[in-house]
C-alpha positions in Angstrom: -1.2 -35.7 -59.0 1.4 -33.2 -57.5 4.7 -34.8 -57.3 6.1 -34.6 -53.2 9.2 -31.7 -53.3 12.6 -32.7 -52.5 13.4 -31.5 -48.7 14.6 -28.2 -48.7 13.2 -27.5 -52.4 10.2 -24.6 -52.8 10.4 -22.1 -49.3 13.4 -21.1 -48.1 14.2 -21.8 -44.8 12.5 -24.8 -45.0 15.1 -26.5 -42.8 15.2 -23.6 -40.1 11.2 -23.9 -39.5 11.6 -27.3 -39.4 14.4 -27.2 -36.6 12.3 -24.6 -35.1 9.1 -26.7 -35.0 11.3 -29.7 -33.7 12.9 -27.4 -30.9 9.4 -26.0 -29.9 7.9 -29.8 -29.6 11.3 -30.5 -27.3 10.9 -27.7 -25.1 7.2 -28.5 -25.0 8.0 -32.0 -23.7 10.9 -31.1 -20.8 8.9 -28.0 -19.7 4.9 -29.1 -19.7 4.2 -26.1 -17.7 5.3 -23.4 -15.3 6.0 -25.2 -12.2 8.3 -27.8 -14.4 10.1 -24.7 -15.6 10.7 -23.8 -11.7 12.1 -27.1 -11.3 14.4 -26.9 -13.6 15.3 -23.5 -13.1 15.8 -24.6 -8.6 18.0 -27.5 -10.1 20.2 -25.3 -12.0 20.8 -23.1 -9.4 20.9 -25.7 -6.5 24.2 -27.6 -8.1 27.1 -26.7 -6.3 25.4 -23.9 -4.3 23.5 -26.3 -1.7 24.7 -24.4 1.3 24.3 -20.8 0.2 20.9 -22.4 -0.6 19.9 -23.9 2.1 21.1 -21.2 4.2 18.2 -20.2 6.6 16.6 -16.5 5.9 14.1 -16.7 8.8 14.2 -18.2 11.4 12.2 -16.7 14.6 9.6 -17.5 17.3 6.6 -15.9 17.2 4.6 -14.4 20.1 2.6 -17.8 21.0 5.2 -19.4 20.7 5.6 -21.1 17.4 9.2 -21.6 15.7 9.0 -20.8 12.1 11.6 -20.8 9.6 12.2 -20.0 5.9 15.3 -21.2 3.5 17.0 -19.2 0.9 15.9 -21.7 -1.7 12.5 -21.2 -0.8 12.7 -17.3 -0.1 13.5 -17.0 -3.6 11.7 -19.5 -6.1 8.4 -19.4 -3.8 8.0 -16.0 -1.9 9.8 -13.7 -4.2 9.0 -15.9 -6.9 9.8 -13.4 -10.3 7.6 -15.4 -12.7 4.6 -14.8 -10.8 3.2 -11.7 -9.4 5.4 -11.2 -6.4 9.2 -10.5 -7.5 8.5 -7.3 -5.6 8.4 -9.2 -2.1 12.6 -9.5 -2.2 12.6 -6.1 -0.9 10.2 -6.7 1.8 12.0 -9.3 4.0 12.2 -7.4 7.1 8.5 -6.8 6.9 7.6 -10.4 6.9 10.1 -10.6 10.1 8.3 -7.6 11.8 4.6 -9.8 11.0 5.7 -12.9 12.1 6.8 -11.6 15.3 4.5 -9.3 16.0 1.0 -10.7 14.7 -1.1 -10.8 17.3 -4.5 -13.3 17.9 -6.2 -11.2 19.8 -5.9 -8.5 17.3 -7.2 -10.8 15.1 -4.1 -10.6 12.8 -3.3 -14.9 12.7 -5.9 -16.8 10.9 -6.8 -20.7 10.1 -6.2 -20.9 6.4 -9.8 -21.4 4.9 -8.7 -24.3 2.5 -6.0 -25.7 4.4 -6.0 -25.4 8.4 -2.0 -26.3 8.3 -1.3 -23.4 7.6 -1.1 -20.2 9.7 -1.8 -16.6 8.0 0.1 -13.8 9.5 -1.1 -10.8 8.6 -0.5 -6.9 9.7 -1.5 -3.6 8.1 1.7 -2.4 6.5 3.2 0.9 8.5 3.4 2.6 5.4 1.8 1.2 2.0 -1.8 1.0 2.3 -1.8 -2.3 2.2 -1.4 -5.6 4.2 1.6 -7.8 4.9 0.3 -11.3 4.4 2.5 -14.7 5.2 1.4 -18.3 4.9 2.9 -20.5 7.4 2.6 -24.2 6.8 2.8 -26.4 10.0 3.6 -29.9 10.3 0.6 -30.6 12.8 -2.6 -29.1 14.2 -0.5 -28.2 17.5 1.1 -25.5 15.2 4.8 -25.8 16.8 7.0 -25.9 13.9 6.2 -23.9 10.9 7.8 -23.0 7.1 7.1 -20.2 5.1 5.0 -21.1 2.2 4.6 -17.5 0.9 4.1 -14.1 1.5 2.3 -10.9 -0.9 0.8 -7.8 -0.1 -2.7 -7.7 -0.5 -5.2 -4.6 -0.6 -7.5 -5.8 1.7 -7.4 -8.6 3.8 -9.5 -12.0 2.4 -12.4 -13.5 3.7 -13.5 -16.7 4.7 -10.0 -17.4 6.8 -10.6 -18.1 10.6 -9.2 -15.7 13.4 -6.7 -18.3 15.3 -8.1 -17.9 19.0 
């Protein structure tokens, strides 16, 4: 039978993978998974900034009608999220502006979200990149009167399944 090693005796570094392991079980435990990590990282960045934060980036009515709005905060740990796919989006604020405002039912460009019929899609054929400027709105009510952004991307092609709001 092998005698048990003294701590630290045989490898090298023996303590080092041992903090290491430790540190990797810690940060396994405060940050379970990505949208813990975005928690964290909205709490760091909310203390002491709470009114640059909750500063409103959109805040419009739409052609039928419908007031929606969208928060700094949310603008950037949601829409222009840069752990996800759509960091690019911060440059494409006005372009969310210009859909909201100018989607248009009976173009068929606002639809009934498929999964959730809370929330609005706004979505217009980009003026220049082949592609389509897409924005989830997420109302409070059916009656659609008061709306927050929940996200926006650019899409190739539009997706099916949604319903065209009539």
């Amino acid at each position: 039978m092998r005698a048990k090693p003294e701590r630290g005796a045989g490898e090298q570094g023996g303590g080092v993978r041992q903090a290491a392991r430790e540190s990797n079980k810690f940060l396994n435990v405060i940050i379970k998974n990505y949208h813990d990590f975005k928690c964290v990282m909205y709490n760091l960045f909310m203390q002491g900034n709470n009114e640059s934060f909750d500063e409103i980036v959109i805040d419009l009515i739409d052609r039928d009608g419908r007031h929606i709005k969208c928060t700094k905060s949310q603008w950037i740990f949601h829409v222009c999220d840069e752990y996800g796919d759509h960091a690019y989006m911060e440059e494409y604020l006005e372009d969310v502006i210009y859909t909201l405002k100018n989607a248009d039912r009976n173009n068929k460009e606002i639809f009934i979200d498929r999964n959730d019929p809370l929330k609005l899609i706004y979505q217009k054929k980009h003026l220049t990149d082949n592609c389509y400027v897409r924005v989830v709105v997420k109302f409070e009510n059916t009656l659609y009167n008061e709306g927050k952004v929940v996200t926006a991307f650019m899409p190739d092609k539009p997706r099916k399944g949604d319903i065209p709001l009539c």
